[in-house]
Structure formats: C-alpha cells, structure tokens
N, C-alpha and C positions, 0 to 999 in steps of 0.2 A: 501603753505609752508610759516613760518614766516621768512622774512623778517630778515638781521643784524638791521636795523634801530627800525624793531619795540620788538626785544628781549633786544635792549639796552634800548629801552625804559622803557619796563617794570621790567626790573631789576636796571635803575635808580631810577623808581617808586617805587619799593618795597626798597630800598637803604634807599631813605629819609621817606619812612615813618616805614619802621622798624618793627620789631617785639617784641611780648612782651620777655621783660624781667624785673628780680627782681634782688636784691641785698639783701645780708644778712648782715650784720652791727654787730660788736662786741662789749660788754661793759663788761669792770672788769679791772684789776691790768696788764700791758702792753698793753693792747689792743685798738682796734683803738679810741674806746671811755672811758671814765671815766665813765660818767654818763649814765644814761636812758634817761634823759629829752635832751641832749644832741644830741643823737642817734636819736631819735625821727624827733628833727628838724632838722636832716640831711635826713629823711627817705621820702619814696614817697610809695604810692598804689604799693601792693603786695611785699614789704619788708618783712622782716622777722630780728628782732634785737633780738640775741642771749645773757642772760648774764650770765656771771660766779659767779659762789660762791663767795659770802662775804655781807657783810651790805651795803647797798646804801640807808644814808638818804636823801628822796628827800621827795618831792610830788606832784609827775607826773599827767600833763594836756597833754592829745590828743584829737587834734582837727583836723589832716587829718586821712580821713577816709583808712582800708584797709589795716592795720598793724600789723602785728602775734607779739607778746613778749614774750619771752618763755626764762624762768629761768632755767638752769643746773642742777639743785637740790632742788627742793621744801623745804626739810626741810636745804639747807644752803645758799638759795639764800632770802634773805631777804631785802626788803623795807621797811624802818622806816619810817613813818611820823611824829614823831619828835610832836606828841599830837597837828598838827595846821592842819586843815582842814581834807580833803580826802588823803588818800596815792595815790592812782589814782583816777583822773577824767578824764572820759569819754563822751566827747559831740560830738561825730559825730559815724557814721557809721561802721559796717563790721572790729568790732578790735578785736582781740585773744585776753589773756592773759591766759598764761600759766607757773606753776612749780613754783611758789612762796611761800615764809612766807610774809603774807602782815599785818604788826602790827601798830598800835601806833597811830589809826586818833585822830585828836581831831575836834573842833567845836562843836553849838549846833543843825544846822536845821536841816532837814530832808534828806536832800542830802547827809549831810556827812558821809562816812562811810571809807570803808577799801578802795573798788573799789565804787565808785558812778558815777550810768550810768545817763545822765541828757539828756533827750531828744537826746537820743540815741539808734538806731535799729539794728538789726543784730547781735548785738555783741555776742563772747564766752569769758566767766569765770571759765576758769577749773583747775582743779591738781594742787591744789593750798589751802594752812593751813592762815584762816584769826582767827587770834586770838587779845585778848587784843587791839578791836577795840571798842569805842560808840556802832558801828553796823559794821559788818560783810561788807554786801553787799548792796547798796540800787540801788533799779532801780524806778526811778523816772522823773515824769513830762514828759506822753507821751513819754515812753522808752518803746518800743514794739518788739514782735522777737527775745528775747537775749535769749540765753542759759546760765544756770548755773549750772554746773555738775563737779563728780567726786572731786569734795572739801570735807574739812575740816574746819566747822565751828563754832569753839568753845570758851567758855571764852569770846564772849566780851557782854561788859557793859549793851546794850539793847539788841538789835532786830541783831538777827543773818543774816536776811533778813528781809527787809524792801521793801515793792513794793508798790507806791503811784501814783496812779491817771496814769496806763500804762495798755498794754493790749499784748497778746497774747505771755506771756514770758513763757519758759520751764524750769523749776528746777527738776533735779531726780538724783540720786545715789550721795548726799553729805551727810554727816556725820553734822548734824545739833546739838551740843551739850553743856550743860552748858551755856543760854544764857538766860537773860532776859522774853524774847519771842522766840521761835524758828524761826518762821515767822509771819511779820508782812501783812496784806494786807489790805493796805484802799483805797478805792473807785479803785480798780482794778480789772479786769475786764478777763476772756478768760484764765489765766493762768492755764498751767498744772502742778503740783506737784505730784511726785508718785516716788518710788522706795526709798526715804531717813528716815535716819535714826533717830527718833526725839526725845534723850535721855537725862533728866535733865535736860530742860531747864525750868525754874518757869511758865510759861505759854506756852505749846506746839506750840502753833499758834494759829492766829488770822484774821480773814475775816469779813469785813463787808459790803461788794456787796451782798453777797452769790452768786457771779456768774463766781468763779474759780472750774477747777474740782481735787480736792483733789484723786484721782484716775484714769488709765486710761483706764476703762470700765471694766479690770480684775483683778487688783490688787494697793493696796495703798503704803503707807508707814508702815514703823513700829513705832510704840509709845510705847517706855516702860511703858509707864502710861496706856497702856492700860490694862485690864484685864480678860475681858470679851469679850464674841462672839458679832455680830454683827458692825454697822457704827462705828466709832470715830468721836464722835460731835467736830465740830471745835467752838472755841470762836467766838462771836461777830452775829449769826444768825443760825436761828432753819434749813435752808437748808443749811449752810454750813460745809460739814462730809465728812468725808473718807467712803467710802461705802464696800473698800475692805482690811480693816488694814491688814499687815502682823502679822505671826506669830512667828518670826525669824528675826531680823537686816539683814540689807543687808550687802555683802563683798564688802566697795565701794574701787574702783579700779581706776586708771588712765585711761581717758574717749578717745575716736579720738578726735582731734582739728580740725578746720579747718583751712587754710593756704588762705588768701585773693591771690585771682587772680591780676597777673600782671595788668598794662596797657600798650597799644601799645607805642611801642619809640616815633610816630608822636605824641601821644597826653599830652607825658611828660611835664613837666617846663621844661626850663632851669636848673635849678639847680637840678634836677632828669634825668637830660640829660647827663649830666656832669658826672654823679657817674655808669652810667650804665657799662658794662660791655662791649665793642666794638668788640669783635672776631668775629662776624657772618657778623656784616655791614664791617669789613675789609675785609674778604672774599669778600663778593659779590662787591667791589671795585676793588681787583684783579680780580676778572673775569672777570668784565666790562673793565677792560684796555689790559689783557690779548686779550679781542675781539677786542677791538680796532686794537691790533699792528696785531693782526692775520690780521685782512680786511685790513691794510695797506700796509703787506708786500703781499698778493694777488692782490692787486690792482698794 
C-alpha cells in the first residue's frame, strides 16, 4: 500500500515539475498587445498569438522556436513591411504562420521576401495572400521540412517562391499567380511541389538541381500555359517536368495548420513561468495540504 509520505512525495514531485501548458496571447486595438513583434517576445514553445483585423506595420523577426500566429481574417488582417527588408523573418524552428495579407518587403538579396525562412526547419506557411512583395516566400540557406500550403501568391515583383540552396520542403494547393517567376528553385534539392495552381506568371517556374519532384507519382499541378498532353518541362534542365500536369485549376482552400506542442512547466524560463496559467499546480497544492491536515488531525 502507498505510504502518506510517499504520495506526498510524488505529487510534490509532479507540483514542481509540472505539466505542459501553453498560453494564447492577443494582438490588435484593446488587447493585450499592440504589436506582433511584441507578443512574440513575450511568447514561449507551444503559444499560440492570435491577431485581430487591421494593418500592423512591422517587420517581424522570430527566433524562438514553436509558435503558432494566426491572423483572424486573412484578407483584413494585414502586415506591411513598410518596402525595408522581410515582413517576417524566420530563423528558428517548428513556427505556424497562419490568415494573413503579408505585403510590402523591400531589400535586395535573396532571403528577402514576404516570409523568409533562413536556416529554418519545420516550419508552416499557410492561408495566407502574399502579394506586392520582391518575392512572395523564400526558404533559404539549409531551411528544410517547411510546409507551404493553401496560399495566395500573387503580384509580386519577382519570384513568387524562391527556394535556395534547402532540402526536403513541401508546397501544394497555393494559388501561385502574376509573378515574375512562379517558382524559383536553385541548387535545392528533395522538394515536393504538386497540386498548385500556376497562372500568369512570365516564367512558370524554374529548377536547376533537376532533383525536386514536380509531382506526386499521380498527379502535378495545373499550368495555364500548358496546352498539350504529356510532362510540363520545367525551366532551367531537361529532367526537370511535371510528369502529371492537371487539367483543371485546383479549388485552393484553407489547409489544417499545425499548433506547436507545449513544453513541460519544469522546463520553462523564468519568464514563461511567470505567464503560465497556474489552476492545475494550485489544485494539486490543496490537495497536498488538504493531506497534510487529514494525517494531522488522525495522528
């Protein structure tokens, strides 16, 4: 039978180290934050910052990993970057980004874009209109794993997508149109693109590994440019093609996201200690003192 001494123990034990939880964090007009970038550096592994409708010119840098951002209304929840850099940059791990207008980068290299993932893995890019950007999307410099789906990428200035020198990234069901380049891919490597939609843009896409698969063993994308039966040669090498083009545009839709997992209370900061939510570890305080006074008044 267990022991009063050793029940207390282990629900002292389970006390300080806790269980996972997350917090959700607000941004827009009353709420708890202003900004994104703000929200952001208040945020920890497995948050989730929500924002409201309206314009937020910023140009957001995340660098802890493990944080969902999901806009209330893609066509009115809007990030201006204000034509200086990236509207988002992402350099670390396992980030959402979700339901935005992401407009306005400016800069020249290669990194810069709407969202630019830079030595960054895991990540998801979805439901979400990048327009009137240099470039759309770039995943760049060993950014591998990311997802990019269920967008709207149109109107800007070059490369709708840009993927340089990364490996084993997923793009399917966006709406790739009016861009320079529709996609751009140099010295990248493993990626899948299939189900999107590749309409007016001056050069449909472009590969010069020839070692992404432009389909996924049964079906491609659609190319308005296309016209005829058979592959859709992609630019830039004689093996790089769509093997299975559609013949109909796809209905792209709002895609699942994924929600980064908590971490445990024990392994929090400080300052992500602070912001958690405490009802479960107050609970299990009354009960550990509730035992107490029980074995004291038996005793």
């Amino acid at each position: 039978m267990i022991t009063y001494k050793v029940m207390f123990f282990i629900l002292v034990t389970f006390l300080l180290t806790g269980t996972s939880s997350a917090s959700t964090l607000t941004v827009g007009q009353g709420q708890e934050y202003s900004t994104i970038q703000s929200a952001i550096d208040a945020s920890g592994t497995g948050d989730v910052i929500t924002v409201s409708e309206g314009i937020y010119s910023e140009n957001v840098v995340l660098t802890k990993s493990g944080i969902a951002i999901i806009g209330k209304n893609k066509e009115k929840t809007i990030i201006d970057g204000k034509k200086t850099g990236s509207v988002i940059r992402i350099e670390t791990d396992e980030i959402t980004i979700s339901g935005f207008t992401i407009q306005n980068n400016g800069g020249s290299g290669k990194e810069d874009a709407g969202v630019s993932l830079y030595n960054a893995n895991k990540n998801m890019i979805a439901n979400s209109i990048f327009t009137n950007n240099n470039v759309g999307i770039a995943i760049y410099s060993s950014s591998n794993n990311n997802i990019v789906a269920g967008n709207q990428i149109r109107s800007n200035g070059r490369n709708g997508i840009n993927i340089y020198s990364s490996l084993d990234n997923k793009i399917y069901e966006n709406q790739i149109q009016g861009n320079q380049i529709g996609i751009y891919a140099d010295s990248a490597r493993g990626s899948r693109i299939y189900g999107n939609n590749f309409i007016d843009n001056k050069d449909q896409a472009y590969d010069n590994s020839e070692m992404n698969s432009w389909d996924n063993g049964k079906s491609g994308n659609f190319w308005n440019t296309h016209k005829t039966t058979g592959p859709f040669n992609i630019l830039g090498g004689a093996k790089a093609k769509d093997n299975y083009p559609l013949s109909n545009a796809v209905t792209i839709r709002d895609v699942p996201i994924t929600i980064p997992t908590p971490i445990a209370q024990g392994d929090k900061t400080g300052s992500e200690k602070a912001k958690s939510t405490p009802g479960f570890e107050v609970m299990l305080f009354i009960i550990v003192i509730g035992m107490l006074g029980y074995r004291i008044r038996k005793n």
